[in-house]
ZAMI-712510 format. One line per field, with one value per residue: residue in three letters; residue number from 1; x, y, z of N, C-alpha, C in turn. Coordinates in Angstrom, 2 decimals, m for minus. Layout:
REM ZAMI-712510
code = c(ALA:...)
pos = c(NUM:...)
n_c1 = c(X:...)
n_c2 = c(Y:...)
n_c3 = c(Z:...)
ca_c1 = c(X:...)
ca_c2 = c(Y:...)
ca_c3 = c(Z:...)
c_c1 = c(X:...)
c_c2 = c(Y:...)
c_c3 = c(Z:...)
END
This chain:
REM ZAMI-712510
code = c(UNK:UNK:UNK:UNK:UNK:UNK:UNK:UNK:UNK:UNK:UNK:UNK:UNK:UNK:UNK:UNK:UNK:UNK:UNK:UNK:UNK:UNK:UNK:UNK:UNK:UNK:UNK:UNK:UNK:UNK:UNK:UNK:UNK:UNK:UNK:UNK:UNK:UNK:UNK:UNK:UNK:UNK:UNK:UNK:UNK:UNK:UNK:UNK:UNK:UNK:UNK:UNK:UNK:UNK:UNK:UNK:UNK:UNK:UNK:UNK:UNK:UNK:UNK:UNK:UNK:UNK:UNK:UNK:UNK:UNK:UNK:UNK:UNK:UNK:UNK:UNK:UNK:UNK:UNK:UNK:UNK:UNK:UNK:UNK:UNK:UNK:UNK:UNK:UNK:UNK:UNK:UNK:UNK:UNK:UNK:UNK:UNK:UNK:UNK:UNK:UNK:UNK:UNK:UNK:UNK:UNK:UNK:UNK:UNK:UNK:UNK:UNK:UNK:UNK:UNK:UNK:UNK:UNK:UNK:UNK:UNK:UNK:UNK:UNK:UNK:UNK:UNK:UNK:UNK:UNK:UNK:UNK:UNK:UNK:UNK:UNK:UNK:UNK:UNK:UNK:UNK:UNK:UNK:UNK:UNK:UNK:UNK:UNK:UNK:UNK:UNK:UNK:UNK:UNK:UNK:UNK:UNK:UNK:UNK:UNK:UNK:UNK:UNK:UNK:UNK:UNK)
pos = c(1:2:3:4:5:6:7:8:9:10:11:12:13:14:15:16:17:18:19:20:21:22:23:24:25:26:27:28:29:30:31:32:33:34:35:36:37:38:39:40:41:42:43:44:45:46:47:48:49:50:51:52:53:54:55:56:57:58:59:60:61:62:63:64:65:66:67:68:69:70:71:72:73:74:75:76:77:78:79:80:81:82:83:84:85:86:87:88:89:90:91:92:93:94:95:96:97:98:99:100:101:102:103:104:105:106:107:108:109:110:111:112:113:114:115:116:117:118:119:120:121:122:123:124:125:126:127:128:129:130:131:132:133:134:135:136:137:138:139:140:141:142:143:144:145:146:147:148:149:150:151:152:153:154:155:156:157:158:159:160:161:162:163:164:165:166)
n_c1 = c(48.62:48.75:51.17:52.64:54.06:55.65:57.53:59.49:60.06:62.77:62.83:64.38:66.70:70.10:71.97:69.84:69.22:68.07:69.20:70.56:68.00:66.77:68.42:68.94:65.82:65.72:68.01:66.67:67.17:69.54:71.80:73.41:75.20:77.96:79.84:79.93:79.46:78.00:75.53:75.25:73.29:71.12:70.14:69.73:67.70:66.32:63.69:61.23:57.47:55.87:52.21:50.17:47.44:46.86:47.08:49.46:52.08:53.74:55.57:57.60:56.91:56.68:55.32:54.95:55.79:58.53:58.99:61.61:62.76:64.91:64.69:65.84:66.63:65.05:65.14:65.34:63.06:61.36:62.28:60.80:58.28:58.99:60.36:58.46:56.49:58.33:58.21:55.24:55.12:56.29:54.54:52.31:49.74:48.78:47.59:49.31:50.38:51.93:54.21:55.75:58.80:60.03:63.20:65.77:64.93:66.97:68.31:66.56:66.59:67.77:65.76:64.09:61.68:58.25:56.36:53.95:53.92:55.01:52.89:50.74:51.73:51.80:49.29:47.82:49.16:48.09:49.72:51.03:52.27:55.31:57.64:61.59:64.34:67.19:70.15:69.62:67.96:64.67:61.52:61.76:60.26:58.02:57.57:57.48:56.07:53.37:53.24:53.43:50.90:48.83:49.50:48.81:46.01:45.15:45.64:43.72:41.39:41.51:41.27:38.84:37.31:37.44:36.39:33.71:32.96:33.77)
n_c2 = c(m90.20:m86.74:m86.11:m82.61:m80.42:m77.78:m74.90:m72.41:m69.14:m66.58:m63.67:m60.55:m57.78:m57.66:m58.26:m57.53:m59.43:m62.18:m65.09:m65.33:m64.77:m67.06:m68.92:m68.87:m69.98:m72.45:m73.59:m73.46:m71.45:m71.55:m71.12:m68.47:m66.92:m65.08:m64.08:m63.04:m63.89:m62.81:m64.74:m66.35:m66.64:m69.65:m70.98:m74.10:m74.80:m76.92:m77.51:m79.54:m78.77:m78.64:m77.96:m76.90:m78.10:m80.24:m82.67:m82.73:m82.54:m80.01:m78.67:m79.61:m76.99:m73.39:m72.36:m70.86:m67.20:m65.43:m61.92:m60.05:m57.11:m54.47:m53.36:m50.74:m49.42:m47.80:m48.12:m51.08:m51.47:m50.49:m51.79:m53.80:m54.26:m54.10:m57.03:m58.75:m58.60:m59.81:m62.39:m63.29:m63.21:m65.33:m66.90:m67.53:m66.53:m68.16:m68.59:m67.33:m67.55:m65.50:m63.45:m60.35:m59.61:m57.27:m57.04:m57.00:m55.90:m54.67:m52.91:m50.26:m47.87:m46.70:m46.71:m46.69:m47.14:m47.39:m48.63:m49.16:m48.19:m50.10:m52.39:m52.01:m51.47:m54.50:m55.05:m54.38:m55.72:m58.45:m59.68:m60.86:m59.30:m59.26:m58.45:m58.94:m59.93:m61.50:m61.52:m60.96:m62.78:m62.57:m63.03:m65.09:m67.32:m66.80:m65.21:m67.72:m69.43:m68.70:m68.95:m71.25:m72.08:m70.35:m71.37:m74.55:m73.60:m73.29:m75.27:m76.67:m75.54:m76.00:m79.04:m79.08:m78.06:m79.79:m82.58:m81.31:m81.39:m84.08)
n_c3 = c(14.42:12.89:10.80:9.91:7.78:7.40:5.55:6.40:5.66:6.19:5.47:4.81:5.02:5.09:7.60:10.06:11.63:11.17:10.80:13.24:14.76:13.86:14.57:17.67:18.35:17.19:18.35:21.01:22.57:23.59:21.99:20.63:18.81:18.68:16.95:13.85:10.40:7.63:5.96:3.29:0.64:1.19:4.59:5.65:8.47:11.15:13.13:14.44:15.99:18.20:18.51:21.43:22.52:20.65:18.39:16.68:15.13:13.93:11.28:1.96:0.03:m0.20:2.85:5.66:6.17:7.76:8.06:8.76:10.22:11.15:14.53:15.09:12.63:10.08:7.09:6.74:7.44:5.59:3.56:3.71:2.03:m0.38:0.29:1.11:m0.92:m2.76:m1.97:m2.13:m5.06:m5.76:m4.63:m6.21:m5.59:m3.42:0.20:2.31:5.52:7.85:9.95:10.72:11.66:14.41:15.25:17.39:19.90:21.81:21.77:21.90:22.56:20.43:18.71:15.57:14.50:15.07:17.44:16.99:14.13:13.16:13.72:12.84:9.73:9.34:10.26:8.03:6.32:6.27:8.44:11.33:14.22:16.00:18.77:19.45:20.04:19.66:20.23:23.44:24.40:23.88:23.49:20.95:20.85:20.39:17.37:15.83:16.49:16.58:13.78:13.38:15.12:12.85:10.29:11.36:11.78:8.98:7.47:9.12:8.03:5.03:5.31:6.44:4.75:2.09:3.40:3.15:0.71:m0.12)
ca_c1 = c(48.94:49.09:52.59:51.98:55.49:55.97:58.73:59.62:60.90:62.78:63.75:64.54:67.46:71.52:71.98:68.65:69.12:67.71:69.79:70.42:66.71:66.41:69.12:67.63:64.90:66.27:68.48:65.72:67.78:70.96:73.31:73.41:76.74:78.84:80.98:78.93:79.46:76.92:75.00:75.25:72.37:70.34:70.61:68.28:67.29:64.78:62.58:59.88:56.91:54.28:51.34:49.51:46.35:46.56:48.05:49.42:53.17:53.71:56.96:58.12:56.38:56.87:53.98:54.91:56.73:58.75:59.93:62.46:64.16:65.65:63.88:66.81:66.92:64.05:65.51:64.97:61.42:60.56:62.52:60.03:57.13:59.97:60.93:57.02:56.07:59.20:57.90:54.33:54.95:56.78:53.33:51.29:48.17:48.66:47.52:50.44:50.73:53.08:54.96:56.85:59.43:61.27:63.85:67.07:64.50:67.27:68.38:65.61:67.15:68.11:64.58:63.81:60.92:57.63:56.25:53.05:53.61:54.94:51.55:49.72:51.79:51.77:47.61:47.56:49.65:47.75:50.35:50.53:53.80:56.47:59.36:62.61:65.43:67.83:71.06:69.01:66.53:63.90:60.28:62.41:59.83:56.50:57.20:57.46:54.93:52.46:52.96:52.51:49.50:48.35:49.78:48.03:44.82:45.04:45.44:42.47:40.04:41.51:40.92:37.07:36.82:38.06:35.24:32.57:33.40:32.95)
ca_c2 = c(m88.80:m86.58:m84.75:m81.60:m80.02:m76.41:m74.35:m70.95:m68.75:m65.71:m62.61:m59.14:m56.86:m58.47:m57.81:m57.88:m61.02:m63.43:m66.17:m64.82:m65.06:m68.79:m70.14:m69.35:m70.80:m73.97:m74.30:m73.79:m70.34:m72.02:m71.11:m67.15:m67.11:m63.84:m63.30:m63.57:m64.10:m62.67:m65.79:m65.94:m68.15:m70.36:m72.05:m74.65:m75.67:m77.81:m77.84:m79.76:m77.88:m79.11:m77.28:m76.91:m78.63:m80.56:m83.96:m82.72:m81.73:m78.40:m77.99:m77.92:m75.65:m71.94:m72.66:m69.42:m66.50:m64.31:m60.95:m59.48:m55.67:m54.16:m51.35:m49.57:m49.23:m47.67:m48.37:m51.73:m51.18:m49.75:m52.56:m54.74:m54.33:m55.11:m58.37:m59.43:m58.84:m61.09:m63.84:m63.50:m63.41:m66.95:m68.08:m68.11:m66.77:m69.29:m68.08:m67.42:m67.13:m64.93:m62.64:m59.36:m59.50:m56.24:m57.52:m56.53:m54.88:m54.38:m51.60:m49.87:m46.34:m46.24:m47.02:m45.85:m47.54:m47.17:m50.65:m48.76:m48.04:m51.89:m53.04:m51.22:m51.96:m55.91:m55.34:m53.83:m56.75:m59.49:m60.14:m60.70:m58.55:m59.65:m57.38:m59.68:m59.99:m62.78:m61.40:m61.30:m63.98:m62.15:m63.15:m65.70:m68.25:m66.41:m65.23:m69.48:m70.47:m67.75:m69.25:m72.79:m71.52:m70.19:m72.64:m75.15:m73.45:m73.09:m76.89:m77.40:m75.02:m76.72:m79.91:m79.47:m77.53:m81.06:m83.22:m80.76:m81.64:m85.66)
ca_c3 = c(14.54:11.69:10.95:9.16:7.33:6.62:5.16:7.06:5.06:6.67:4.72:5.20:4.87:5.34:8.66:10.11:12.60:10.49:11.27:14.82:15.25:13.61:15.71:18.94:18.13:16.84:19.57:22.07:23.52:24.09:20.78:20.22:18.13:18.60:15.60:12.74:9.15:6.85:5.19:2.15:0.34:1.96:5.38:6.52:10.03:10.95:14.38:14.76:16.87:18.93:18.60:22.14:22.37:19.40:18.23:15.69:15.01:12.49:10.86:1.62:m0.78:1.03:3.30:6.04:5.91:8.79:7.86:9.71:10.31:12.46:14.58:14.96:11.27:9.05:5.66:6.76:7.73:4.15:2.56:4.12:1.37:m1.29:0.22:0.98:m2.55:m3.68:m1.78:m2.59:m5.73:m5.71:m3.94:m7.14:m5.05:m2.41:1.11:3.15:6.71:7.98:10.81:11.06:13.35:14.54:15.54:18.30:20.62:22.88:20.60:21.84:22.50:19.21:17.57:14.38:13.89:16.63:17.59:16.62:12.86:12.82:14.04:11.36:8.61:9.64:10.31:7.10:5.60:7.00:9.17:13.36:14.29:17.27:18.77:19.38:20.75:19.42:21.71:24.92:24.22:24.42:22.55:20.12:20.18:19.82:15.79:15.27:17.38:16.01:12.71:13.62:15.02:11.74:9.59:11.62:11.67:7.55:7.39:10.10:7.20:3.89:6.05:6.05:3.01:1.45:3.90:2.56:m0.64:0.24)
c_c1 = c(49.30:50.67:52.35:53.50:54.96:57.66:58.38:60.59:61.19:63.58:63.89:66.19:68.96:71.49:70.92:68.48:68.50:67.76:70.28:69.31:65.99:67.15:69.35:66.85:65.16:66.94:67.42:66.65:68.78:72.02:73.04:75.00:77.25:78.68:80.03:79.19:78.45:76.76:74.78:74.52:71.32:70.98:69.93:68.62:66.16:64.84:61.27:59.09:55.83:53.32:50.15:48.15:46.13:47.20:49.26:51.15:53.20:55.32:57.68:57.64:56.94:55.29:54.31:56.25:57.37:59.53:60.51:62.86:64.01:65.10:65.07:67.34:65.25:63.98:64.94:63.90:61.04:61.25:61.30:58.56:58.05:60.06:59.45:56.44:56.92:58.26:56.60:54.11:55.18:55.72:52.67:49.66:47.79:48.39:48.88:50.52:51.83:53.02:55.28:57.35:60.17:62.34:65.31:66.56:65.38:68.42:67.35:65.62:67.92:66.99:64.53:62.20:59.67:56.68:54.57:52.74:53.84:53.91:50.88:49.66:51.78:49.89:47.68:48.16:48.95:48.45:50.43:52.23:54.21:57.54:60.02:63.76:66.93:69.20:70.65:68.27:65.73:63.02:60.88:61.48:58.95:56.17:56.57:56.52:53.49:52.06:52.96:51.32:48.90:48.47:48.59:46.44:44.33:44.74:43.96:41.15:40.23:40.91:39.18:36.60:36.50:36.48:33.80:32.31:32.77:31.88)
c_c2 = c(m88.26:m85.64:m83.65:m80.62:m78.66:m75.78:m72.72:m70.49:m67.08:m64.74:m61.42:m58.81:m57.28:m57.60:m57.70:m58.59:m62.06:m64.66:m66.44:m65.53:m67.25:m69.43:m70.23:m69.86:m72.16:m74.65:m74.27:m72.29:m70.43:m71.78:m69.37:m66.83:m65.69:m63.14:m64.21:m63.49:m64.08:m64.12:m65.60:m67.30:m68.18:m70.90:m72.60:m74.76:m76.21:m77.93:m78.56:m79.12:m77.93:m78.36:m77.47:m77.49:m79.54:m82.35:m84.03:m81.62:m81.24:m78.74:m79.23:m76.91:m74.12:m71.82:m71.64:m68.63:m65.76:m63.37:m60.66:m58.00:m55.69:m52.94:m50.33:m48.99:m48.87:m47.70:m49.80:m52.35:m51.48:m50.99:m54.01:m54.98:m54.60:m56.69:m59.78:m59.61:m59.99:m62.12:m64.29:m63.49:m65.11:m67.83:m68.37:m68.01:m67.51:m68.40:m68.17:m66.71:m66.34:m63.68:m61.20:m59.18:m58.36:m56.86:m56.77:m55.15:m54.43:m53.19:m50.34:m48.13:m45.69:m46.35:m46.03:m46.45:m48.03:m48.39:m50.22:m48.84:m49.45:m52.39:m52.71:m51.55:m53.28:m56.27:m55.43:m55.10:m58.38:m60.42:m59.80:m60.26:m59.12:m58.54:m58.96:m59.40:m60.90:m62.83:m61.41:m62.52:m63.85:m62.74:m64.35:m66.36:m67.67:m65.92:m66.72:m69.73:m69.64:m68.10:m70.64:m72.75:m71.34:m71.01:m74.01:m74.88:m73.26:m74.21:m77.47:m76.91:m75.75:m78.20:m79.84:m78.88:m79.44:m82.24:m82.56:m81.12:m83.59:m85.91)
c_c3 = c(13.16:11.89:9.88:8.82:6.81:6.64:5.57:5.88:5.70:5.57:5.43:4.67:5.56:7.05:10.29:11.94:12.26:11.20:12.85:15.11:15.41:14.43:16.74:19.13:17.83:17.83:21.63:23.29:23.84:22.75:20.15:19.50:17.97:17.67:14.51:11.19:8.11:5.97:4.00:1.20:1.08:2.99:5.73:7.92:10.19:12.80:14.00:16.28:17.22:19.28:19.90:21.74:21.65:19.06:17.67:15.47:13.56:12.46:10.10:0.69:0.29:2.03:4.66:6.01:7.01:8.00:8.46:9.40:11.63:13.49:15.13:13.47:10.26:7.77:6.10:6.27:6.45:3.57:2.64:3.04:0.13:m1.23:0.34:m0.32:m3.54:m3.49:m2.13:m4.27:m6.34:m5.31:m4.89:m6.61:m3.95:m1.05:1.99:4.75:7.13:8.87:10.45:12.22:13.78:15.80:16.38:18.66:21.81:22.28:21.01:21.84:21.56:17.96:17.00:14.37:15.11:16.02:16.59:14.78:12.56:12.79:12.97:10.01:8.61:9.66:8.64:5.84:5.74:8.02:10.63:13.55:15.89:17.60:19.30:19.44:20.59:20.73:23.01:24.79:24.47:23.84:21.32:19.41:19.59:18.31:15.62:15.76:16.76:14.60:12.19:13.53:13.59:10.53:10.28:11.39:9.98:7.56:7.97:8.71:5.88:4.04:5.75:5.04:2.09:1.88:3.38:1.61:m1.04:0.34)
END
């Protein structure tokens, strides 16, 4: 079996749900932590993530990316082509898979930000967009699993690029 390692990297705007978002996911829906303490830094976590169909478990270079805001926040939003350009610049050209998550859809009667223009600017970014929920547990997994997916399927084309080559 092959194991196949990537590094998530989530940014966006302090506040966001970032870390909210990651540690639902990590804990599998079971650890939503209240009282929160802005992160300051880095925090790792580590899941491994079995990619349906496949043999083949996903999950360091920056190999995908999730953005995050908030759609109750449109400063956010807009900071969102700031914090994509950081990270692509750190890629060196490298293809990067990657999300937008709007995140604490249960906010929703306070949206700023219509699921619509998300979609657009995420098409428009090459990115596959999610709404999310971290306090309800709504959609948690499908950013991560979306970018397994793609991550995996990068690996499957470098993969025979490489055999062509042979």
């Amino acid at each position: 079996m092959v194991k196949l390692r990537a590094r998530c990297i989530l940014v966006g705007d302090a506040a966001v749900g970032k870390s909210a978002l990651s540690q639902m996911f990590c804990s599998d829906g079971s650890h939503f932590q209240k009282n929160y303490s802005m992160t300051a830094g880095v925090e790792l976590l580590v899941k491994s993530v079995n990619i349906p169909e496949t043999s083949d478990s996903v999950w360091g270079q920056p190999s995908v990316v999730c953005l995050v805001f908030e759609i109750s926040s449109l400063d956010s939003f807009k900071s969102c082509s700031r914090w994509l350009e950081r990270v692509r610049a750190h890629c060196n050209g490298l293809q990067l898979p990657g999300v937008l998550v709007g995140n604490k859809s249960d906010l929703a009667s306070r949206r700023e930000v219509e699921t619509s223009v998300a979609q657009e600017w995420a098409r428009e970014q090459g990115l596959q967009y999610h709404e999310t929920s971290a306090k309800e547990m709504e959609n948690c997994d499908a950013p991560f699993m979306s970018l397994a997916q793609a991550f995996y399927a990068l690996y499957q084309d470098r993969r025979q690029m490489i055999q062509r080559l042979g």
